[in-house]
The first five atom37 places (N, CA, C, CB, O) and aatype in JSON, in Angstrom:
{
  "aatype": [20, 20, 20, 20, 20, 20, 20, 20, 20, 20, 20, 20, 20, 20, 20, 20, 20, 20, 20, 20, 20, 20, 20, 20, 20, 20, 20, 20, 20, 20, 20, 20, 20, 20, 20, 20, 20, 20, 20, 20, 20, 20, 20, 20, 20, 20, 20, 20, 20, 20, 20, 20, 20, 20, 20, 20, 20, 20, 20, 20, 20, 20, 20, 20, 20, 20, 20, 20, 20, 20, 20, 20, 20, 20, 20, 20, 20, 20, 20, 20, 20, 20, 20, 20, 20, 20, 20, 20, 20, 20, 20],
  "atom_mask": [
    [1, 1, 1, 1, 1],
    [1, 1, 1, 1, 1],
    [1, 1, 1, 1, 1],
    [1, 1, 1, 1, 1],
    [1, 1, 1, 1, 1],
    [1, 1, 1, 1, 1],
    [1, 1, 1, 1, 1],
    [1, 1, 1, 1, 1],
    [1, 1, 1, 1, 1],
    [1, 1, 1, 1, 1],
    [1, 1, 1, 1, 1],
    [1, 1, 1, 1, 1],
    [1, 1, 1, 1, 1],
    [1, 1, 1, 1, 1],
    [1, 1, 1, 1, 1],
    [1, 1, 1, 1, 1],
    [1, 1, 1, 1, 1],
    [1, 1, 1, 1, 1],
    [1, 1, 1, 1, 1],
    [1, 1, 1, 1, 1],
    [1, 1, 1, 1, 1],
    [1, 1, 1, 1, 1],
    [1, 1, 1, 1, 1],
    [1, 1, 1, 1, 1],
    [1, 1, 1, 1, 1],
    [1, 1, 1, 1, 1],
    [1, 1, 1, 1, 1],
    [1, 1, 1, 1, 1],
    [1, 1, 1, 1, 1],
    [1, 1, 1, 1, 1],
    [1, 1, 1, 1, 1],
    [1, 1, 1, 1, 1],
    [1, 1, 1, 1, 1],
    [1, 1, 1, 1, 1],
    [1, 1, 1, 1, 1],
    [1, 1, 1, 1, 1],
    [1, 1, 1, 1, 1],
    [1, 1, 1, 1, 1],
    [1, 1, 1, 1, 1],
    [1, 1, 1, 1, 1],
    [1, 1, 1, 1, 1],
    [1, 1, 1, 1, 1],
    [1, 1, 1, 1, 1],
    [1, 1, 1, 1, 1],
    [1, 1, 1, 1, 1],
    [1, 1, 1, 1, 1],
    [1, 1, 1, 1, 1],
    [1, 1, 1, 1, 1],
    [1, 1, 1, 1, 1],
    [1, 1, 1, 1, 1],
    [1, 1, 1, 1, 1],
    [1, 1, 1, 1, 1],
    [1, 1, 1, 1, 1],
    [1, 1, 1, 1, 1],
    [1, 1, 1, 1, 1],
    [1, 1, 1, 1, 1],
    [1, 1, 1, 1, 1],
    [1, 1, 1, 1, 1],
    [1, 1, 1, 1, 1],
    [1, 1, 1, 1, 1],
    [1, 1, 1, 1, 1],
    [1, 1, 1, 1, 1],
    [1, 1, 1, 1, 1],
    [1, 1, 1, 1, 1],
    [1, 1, 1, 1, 1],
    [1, 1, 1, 1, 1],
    [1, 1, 1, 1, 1],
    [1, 1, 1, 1, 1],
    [1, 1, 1, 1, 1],
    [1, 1, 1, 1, 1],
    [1, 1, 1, 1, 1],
    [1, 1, 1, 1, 1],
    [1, 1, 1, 1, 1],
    [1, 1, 1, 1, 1],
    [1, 1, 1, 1, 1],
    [1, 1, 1, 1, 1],
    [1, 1, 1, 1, 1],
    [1, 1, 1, 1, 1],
    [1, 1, 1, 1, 1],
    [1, 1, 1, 1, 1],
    [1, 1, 1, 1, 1],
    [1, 1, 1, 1, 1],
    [1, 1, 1, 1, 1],
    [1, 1, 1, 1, 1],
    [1, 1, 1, 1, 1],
    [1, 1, 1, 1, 1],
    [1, 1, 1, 1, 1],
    [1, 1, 1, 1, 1],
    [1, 1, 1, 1, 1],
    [1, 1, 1, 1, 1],
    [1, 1, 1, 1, 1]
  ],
  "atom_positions": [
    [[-123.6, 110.59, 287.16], [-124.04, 109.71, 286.11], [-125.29, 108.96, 286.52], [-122.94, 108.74, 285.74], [-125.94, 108.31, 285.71]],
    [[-125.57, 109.05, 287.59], [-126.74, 108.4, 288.51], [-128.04, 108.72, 287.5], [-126.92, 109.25, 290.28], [-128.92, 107.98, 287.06]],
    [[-127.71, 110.34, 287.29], [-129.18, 110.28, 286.86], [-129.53, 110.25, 285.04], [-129.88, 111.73, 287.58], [-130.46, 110.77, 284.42]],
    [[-128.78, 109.71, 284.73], [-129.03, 109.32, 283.19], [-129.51, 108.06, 282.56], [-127.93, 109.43, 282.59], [-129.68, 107.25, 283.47]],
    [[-129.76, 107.64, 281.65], [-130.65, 107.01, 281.51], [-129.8, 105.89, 281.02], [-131.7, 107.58, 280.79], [-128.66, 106.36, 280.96]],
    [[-129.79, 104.67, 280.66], [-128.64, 103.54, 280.15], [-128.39, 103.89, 278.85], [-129.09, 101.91, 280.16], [-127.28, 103.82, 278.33]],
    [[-129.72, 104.39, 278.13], [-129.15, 104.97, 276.5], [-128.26, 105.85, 276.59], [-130.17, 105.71, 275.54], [-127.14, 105.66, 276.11]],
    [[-128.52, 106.72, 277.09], [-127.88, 108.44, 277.8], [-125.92, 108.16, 278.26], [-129.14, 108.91, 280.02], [-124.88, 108.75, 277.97]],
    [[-126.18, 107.29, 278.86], [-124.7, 105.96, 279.44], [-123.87, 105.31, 278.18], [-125.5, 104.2, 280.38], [-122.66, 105.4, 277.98]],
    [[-124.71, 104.72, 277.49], [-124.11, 103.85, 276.13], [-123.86, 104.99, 275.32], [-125.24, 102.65, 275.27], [-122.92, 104.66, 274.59]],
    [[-124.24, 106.32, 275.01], [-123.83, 107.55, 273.97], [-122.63, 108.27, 274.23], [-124.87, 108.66, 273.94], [-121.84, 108.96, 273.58]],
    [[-122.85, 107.63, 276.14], [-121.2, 108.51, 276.6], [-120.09, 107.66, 276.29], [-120.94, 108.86, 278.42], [-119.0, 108.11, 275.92]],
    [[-120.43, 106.07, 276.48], [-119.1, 105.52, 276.38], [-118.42, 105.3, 274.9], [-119.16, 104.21, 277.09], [-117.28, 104.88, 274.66]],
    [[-119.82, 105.84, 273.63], [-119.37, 105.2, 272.72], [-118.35, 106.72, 272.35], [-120.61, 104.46, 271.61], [-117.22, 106.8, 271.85]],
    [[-119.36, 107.88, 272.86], [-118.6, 109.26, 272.25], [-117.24, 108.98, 273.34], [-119.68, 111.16, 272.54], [-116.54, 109.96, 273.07]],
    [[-116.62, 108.36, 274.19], [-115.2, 108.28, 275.11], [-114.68, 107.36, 274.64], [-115.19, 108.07, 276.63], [-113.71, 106.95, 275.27]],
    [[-115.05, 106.56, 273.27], [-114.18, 105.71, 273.29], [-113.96, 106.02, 271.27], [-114.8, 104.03, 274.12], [-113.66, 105.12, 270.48]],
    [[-114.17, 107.19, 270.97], [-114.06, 107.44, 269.76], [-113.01, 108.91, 269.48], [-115.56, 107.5, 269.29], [-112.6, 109.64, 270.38]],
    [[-112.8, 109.04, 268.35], [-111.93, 110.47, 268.31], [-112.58, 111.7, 267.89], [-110.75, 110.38, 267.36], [-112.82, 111.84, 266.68]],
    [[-112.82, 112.39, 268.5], [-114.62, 113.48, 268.07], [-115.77, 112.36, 266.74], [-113.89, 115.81, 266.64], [-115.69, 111.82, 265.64]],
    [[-116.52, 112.55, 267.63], [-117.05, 111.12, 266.53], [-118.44, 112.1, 265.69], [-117.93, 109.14, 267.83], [-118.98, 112.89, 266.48]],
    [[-118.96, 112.13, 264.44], [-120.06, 112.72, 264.1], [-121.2, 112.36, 265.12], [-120.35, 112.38, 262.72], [-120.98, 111.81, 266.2]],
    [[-122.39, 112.71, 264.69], [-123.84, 112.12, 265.47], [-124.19, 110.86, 264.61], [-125.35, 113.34, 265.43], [-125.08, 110.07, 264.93]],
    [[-123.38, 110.73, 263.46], [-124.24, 109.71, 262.7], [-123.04, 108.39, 263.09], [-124.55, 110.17, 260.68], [-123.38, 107.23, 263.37]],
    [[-121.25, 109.01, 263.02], [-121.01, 107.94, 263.92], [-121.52, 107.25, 265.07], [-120.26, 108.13, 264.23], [-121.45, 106.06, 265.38]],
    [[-121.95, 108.07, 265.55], [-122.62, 107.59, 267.39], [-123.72, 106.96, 266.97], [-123.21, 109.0, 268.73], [-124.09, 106.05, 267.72]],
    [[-124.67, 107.23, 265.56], [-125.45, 106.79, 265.82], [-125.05, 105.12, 265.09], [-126.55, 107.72, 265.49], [-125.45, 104.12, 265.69]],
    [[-124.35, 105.0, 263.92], [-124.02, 103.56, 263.74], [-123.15, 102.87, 264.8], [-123.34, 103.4, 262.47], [-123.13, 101.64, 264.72]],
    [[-122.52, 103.37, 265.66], [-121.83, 102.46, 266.83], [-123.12, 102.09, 267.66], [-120.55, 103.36, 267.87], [-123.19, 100.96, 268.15]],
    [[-124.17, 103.0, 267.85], [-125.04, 102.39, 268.72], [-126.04, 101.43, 268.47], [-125.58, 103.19, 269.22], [-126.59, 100.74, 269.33]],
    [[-126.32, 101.4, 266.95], [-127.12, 100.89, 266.28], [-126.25, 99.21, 266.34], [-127.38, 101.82, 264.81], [-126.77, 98.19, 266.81]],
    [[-124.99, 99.29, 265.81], [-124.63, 98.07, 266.11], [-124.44, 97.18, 267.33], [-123.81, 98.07, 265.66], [-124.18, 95.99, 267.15]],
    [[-124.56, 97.67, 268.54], [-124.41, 97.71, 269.8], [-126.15, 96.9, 270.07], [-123.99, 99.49, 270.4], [-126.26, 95.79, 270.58]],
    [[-127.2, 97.63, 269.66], [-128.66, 97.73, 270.19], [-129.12, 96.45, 269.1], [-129.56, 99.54, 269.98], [-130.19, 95.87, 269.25]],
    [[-128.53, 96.25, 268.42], [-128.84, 96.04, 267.1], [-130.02, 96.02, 266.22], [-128.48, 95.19, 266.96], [-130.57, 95.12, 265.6]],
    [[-130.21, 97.03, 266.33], [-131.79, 97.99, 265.97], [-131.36, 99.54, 265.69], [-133.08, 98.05, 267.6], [-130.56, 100.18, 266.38]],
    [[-131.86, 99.88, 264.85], [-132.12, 101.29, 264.34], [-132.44, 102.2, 265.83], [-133.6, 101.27, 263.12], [-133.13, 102.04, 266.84]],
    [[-131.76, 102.94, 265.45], [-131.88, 104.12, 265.94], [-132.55, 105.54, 265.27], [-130.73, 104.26, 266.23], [-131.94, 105.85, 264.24]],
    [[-133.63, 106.45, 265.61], [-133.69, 107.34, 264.75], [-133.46, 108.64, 265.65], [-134.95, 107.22, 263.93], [-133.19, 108.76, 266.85]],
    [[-133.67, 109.5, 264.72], [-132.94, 110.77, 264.75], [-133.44, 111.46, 266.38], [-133.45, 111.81, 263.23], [-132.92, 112.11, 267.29]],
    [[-134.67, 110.89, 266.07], [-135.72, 111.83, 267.34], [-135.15, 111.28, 268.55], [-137.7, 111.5, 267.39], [-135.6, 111.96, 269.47]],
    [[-134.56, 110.59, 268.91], [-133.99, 109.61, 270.02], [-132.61, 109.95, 269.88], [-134.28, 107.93, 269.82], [-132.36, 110.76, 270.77]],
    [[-131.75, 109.75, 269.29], [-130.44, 109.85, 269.53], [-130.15, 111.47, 269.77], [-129.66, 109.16, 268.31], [-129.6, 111.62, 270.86]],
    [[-130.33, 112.61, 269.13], [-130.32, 114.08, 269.2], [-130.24, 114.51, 270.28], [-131.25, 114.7, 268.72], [-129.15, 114.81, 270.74]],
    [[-131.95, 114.72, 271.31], [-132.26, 114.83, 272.04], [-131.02, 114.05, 273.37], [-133.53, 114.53, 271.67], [-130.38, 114.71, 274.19]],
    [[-131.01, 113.1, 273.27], [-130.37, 112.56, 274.29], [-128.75, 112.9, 274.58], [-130.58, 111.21, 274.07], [-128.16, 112.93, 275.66]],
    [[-128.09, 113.24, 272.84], [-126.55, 113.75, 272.75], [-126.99, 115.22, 273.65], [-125.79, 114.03, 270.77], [-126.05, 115.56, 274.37]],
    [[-127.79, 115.84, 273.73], [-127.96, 117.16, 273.79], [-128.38, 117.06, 275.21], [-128.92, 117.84, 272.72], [-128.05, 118.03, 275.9]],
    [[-128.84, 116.37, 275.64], [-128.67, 116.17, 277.45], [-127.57, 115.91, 278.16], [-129.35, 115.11, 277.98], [-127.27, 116.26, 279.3]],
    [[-126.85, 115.08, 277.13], [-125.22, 115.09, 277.74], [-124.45, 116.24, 277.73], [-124.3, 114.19, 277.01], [-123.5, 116.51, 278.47]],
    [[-125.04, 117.03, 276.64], [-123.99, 118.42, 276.27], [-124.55, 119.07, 277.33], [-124.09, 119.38, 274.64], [-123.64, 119.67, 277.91]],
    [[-125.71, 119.26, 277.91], [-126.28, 120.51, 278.54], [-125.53, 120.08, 279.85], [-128.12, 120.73, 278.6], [-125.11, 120.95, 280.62]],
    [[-125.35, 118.72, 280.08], [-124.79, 118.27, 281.97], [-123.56, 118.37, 281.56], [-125.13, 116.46, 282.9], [-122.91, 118.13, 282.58]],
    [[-122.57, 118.65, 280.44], [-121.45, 119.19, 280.54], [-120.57, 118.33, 280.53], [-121.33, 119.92, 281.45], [-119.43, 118.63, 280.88]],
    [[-121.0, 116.63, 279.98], [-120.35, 115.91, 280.12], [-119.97, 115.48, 278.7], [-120.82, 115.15, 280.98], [-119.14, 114.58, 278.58]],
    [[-120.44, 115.98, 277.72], [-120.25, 116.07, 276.39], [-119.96, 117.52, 275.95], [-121.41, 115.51, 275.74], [-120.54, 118.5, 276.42]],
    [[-118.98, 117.56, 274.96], [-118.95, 119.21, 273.89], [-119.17, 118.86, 272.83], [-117.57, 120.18, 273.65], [-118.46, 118.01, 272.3]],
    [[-119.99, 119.3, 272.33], [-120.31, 119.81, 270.92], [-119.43, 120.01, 270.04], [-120.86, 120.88, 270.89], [-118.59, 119.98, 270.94]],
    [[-118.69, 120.22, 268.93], [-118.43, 121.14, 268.1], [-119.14, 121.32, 266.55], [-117.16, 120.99, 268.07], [-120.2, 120.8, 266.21]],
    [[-118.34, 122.12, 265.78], [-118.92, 121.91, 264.59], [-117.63, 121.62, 263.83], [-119.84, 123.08, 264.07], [-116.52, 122.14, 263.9]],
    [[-118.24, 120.41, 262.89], [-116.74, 120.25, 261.4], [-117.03, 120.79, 260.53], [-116.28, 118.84, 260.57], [-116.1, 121.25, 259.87]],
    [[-118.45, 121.06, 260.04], [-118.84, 122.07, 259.12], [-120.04, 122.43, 259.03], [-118.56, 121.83, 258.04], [-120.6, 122.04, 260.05]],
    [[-120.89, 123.06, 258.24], [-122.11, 123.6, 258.19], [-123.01, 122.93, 258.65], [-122.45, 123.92, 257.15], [-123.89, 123.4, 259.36]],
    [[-122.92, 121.45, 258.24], [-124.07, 120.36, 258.46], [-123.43, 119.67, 259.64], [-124.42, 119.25, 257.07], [-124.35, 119.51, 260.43]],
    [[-122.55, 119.27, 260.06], [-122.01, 118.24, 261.02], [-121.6, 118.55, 261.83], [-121.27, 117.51, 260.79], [-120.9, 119.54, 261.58]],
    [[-121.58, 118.12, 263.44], [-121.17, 118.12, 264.37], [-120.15, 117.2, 264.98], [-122.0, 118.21, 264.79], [-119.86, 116.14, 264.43]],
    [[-119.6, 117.58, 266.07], [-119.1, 116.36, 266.51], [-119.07, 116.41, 267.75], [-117.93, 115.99, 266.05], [-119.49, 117.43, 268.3]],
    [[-118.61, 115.44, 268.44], [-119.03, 115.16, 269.85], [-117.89, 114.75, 270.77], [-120.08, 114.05, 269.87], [-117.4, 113.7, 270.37]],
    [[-117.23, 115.26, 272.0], [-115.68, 114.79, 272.76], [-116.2, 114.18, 273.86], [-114.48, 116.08, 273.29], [-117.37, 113.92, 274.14]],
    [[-115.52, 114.06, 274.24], [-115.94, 113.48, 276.2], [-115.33, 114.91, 276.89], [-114.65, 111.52, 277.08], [-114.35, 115.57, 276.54]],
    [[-116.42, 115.17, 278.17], [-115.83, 116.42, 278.6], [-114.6, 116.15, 279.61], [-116.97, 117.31, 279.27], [-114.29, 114.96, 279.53]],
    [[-113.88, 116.77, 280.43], [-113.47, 116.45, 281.4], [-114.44, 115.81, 282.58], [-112.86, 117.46, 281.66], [-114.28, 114.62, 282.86]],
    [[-115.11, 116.33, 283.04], [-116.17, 116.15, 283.72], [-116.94, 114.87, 283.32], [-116.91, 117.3, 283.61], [-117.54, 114.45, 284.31]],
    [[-117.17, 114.02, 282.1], [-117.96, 112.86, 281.78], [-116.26, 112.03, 282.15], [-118.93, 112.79, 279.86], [-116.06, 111.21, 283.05]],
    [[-115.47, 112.43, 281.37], [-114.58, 111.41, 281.32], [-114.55, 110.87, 283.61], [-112.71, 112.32, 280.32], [-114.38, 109.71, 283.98]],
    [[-114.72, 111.86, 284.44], [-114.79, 111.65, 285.67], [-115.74, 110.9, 286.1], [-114.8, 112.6, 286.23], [-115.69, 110.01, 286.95]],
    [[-116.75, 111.33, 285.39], [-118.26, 110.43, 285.53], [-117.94, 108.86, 285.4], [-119.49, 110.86, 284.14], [-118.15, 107.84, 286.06]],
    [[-117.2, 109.26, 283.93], [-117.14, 107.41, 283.58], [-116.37, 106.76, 284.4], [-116.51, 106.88, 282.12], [-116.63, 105.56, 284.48]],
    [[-115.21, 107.27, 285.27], [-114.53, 106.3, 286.26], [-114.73, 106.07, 287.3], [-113.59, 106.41, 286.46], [-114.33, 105.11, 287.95]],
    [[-115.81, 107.47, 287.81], [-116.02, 106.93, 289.13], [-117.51, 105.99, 288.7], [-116.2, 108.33, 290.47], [-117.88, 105.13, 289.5]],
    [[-118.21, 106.2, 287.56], [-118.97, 104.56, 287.67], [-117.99, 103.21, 287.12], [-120.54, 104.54, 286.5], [-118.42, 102.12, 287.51]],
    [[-117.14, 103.18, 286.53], [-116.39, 102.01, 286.8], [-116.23, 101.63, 288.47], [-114.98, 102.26, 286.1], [-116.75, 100.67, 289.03]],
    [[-115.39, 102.64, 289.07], [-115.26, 102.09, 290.16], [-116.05, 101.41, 291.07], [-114.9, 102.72, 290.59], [-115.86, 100.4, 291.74]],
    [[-117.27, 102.41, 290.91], [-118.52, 101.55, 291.66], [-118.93, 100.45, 290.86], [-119.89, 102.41, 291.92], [-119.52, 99.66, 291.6]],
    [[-118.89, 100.1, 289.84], [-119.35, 98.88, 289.49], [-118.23, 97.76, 289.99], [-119.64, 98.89, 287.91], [-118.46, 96.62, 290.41]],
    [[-117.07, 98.34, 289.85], [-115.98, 97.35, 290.22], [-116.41, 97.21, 291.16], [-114.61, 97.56, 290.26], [-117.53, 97.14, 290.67]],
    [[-116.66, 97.04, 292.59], [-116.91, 96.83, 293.72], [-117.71, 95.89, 293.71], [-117.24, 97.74, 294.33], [-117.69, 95.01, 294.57]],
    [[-118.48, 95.93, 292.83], [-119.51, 94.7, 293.0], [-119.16, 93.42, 292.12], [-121.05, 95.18, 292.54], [-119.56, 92.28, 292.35]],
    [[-118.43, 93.76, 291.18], [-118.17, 92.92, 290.03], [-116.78, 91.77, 290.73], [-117.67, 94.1, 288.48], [-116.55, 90.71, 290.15]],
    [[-116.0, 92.15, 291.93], [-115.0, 91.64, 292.02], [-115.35, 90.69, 293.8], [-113.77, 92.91, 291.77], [-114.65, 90.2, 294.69]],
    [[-116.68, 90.86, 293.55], [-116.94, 89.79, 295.18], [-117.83, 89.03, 294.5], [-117.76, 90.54, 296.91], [-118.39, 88.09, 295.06]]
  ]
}
């Protein structure tokens, strides 16, 4: 997870903390989060860096829409950066 970016970070926790979520869910959870617009050219690109490191899957719900899981592999990502943050957070 080292090498992603904090946006890249905030897309994983919102797609791990949702139930296959669309792109346009992800994109209003993040929008409320940033509290600023998000557009398309920015959020896409970046879901699609998570999919390629394997820490996101893809699917499709239908012709137009996608949706987005936590992989096994992100869901690992995300705890072992909890843990390391815990370390610092608890001295």
């Amino acid at each position: 997870m080292d090498d992603l970016t904090g946006f890249q970070r905030d897309l994983l926790y919102v797609i791990a903390g949702a139930d296959q979520p669309s792109g346009q869910d992800v994109k209003d959870e993040i929008e409320t989060y940033y509290s600023s617009e998000i557009n398309h050219g920015r959020l896409y690109p970046n879901l699609d860096t998570l999919v390629n490191k394997d820490l996101v899957e893809k699917g499709q719900l239908d012709r137009r829409t996608n949706y987005y899981e936590i992989s096994n592999r992100g869901q690992q990502a995300i705890e072992e950066r909890r843990q390391w943050e815990q370390q610092y957070l608890n001295n």
